[in-house]
C-alpha positions as a printed Julia matrix, in Angstrom:
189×3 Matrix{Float64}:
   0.0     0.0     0.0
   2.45    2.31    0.79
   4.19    2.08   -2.7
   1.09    2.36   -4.19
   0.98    5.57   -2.25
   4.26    6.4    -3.79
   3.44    5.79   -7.14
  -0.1     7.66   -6.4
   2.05   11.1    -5.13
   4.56   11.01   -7.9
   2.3    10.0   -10.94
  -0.23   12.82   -9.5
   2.6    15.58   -9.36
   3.95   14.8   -12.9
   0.71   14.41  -14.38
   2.1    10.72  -15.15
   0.47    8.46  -17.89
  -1.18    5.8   -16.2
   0.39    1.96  -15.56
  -2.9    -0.02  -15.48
  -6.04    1.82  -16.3
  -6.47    2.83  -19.74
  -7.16    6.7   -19.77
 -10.7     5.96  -20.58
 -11.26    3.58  -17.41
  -8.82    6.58  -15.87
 -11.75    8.99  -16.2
 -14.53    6.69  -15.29
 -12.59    5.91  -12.03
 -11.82    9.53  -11.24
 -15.57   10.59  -11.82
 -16.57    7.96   -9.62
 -13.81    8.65   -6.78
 -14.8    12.0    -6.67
 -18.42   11.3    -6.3
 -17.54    8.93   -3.6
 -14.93   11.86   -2.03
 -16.55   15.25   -3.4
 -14.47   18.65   -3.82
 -16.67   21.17   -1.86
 -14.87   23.67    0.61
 -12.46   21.39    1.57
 -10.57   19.2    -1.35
 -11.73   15.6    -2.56
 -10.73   12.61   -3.99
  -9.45   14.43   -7.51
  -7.12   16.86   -5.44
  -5.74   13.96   -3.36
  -4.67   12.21   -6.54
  -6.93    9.12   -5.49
  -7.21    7.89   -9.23
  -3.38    7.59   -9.45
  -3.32    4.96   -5.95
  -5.96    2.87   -7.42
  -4.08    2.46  -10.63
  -0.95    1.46   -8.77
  -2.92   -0.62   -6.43
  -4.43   -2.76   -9.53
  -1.31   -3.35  -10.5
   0.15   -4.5    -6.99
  -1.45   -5.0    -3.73
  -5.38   -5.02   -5.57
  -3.66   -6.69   -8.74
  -6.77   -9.15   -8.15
  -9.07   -6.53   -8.63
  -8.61   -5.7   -12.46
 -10.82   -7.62  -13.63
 -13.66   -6.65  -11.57
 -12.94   -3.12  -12.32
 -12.8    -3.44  -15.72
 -16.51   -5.42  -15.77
 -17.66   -2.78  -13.36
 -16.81    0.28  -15.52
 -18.41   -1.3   -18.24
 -21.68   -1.96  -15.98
 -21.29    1.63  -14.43
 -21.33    2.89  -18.19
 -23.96    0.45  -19.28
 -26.56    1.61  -16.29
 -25.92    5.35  -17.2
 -26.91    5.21  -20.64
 -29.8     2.97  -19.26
 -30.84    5.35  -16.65
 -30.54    8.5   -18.5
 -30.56    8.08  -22.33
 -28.28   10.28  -24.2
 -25.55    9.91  -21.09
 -23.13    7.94  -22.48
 -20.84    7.31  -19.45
 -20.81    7.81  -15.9
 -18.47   10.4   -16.64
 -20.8    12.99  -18.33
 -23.34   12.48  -16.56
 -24.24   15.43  -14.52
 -23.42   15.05  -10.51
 -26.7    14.14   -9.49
 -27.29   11.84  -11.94
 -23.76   10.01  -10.65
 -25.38    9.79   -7.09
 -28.35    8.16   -8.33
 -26.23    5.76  -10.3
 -24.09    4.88   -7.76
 -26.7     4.75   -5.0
 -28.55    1.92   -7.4
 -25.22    0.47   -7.79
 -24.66   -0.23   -4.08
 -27.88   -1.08   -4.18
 -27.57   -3.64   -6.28
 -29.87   -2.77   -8.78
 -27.77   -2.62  -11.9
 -27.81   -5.95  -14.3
 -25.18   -8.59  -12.75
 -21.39   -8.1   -13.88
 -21.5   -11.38  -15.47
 -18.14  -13.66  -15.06
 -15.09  -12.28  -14.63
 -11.64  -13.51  -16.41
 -11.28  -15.76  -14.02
 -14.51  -17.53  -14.32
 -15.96  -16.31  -11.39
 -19.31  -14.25  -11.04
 -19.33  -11.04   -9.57
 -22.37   -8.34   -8.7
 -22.38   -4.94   -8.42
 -22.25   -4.45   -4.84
 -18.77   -6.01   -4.8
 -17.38   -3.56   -7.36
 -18.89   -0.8    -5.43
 -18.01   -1.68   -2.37
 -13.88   -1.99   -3.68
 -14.05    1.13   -5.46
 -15.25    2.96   -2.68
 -12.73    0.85   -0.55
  -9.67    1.85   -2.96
 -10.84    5.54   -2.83
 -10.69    5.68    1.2
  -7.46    4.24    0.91
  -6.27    6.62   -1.28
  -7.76    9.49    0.57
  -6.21    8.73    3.5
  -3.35    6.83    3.2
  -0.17    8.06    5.2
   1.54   10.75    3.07
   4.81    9.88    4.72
   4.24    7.12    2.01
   3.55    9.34   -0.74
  -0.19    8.93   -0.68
  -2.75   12.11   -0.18
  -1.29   14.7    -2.05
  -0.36   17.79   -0.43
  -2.48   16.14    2.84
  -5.62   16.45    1.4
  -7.52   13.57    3.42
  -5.77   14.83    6.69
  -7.16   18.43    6.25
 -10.53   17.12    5.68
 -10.15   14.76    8.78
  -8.59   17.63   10.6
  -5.34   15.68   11.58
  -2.41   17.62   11.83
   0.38   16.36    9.52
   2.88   17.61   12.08
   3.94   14.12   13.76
   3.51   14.44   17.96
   4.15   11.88   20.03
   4.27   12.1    24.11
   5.19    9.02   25.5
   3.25    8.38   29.59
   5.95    9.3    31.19
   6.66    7.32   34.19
   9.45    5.33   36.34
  10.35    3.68   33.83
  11.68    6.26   31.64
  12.85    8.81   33.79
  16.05    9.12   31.98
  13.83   10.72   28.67
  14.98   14.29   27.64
  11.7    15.94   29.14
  10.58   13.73   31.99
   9.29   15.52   34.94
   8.37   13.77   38.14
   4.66   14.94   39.34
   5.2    16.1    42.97
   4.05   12.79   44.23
   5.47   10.56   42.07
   9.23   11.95   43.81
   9.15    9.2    46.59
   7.96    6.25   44.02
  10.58    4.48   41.92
């Protein structure tokens, strides 16, 4: 996850060309992430890049995913121009047309997925629920790791990026730079 996170900071900043995800399935993913993670006064899944960690993520950690994104865009697509005719993806569909398509999607009402390469079925609700998955990840993942762009997921959580740590100080580290018996603690060991 964490070079996923990586890749994800470095392919956002250069505007990078995209390892798994063709820039079609690029767009579809990044309409849906930021549906999932909105822009309003504070940034969303675009401005955190979250696109870029679920590319690298299908092709390491999530590798096992591909194939159930690449039915799932297709479905995602196929339930747009179902649900609102002249709407040819979920891309261009307007954003509260997206909500309604992806509330039916978690819902489970879109046709089934059918198999996937692997011979396995798959519904919906499964691609949903890793999609949404991936974009959390992405939103949030440690930017120590290269994940979050310019800490976009910690400003909307409100965590400071500043690392603090202040160990319980006790007996048993006395010797810390910074420890300070409490008045009552002095006769204790």
């Amino acid at each position: 996850m964490v070079a996923a996170a990586q890749h994800a900071h470095q392919a956002a900043a250069s505007k990078q060309s995209f390892e798994v995800l063709t820039p079609d399935q690029a767009k579809e993913v990044e309409a849906i992430a930021a549906r999932i993670i909105p822009t309003d006064e504070l940034p969303g899944a675009t401005e955190a890049g979250v696109v870029y960690f679920i590319d690298r993520a299908l092709k390491t950690f999530a590798s096992d995913a591909l194939p159930l994104y690449q039915t799932g865009l297709v479905a995602v697509n196929r339930a747009a121009a179902q649900m609102f005719p002249g709407v040819k993806s979920f891309s261009v569909a307007t954003p509260e047309q997206q909500d309604k398509i992806l509330t039916e999607g978690f819902a489970g009402e879109w046709p089934e997925l059918g198999p996937l390469g692997n011979g396995t079925r798959t519904y919906v609700p499964d691609f949903c629920q890793t999609v949404w998955l991936h974009t959390v990840w992405g939103f949030l993942v440690d930017p120590e790791g290269g994940g979050n762009r310019d800490f976009a997921g910690w400003k909307v959580i409100g965590h400071d990026p500043a690392h603090s740590f202040s160990p319980p100080f006790g007996y048993y580290d006395k010797d810390y730079p910074g420890w300070q018996p409490f008045p009552a603690e002095t006769g204790k060991k």
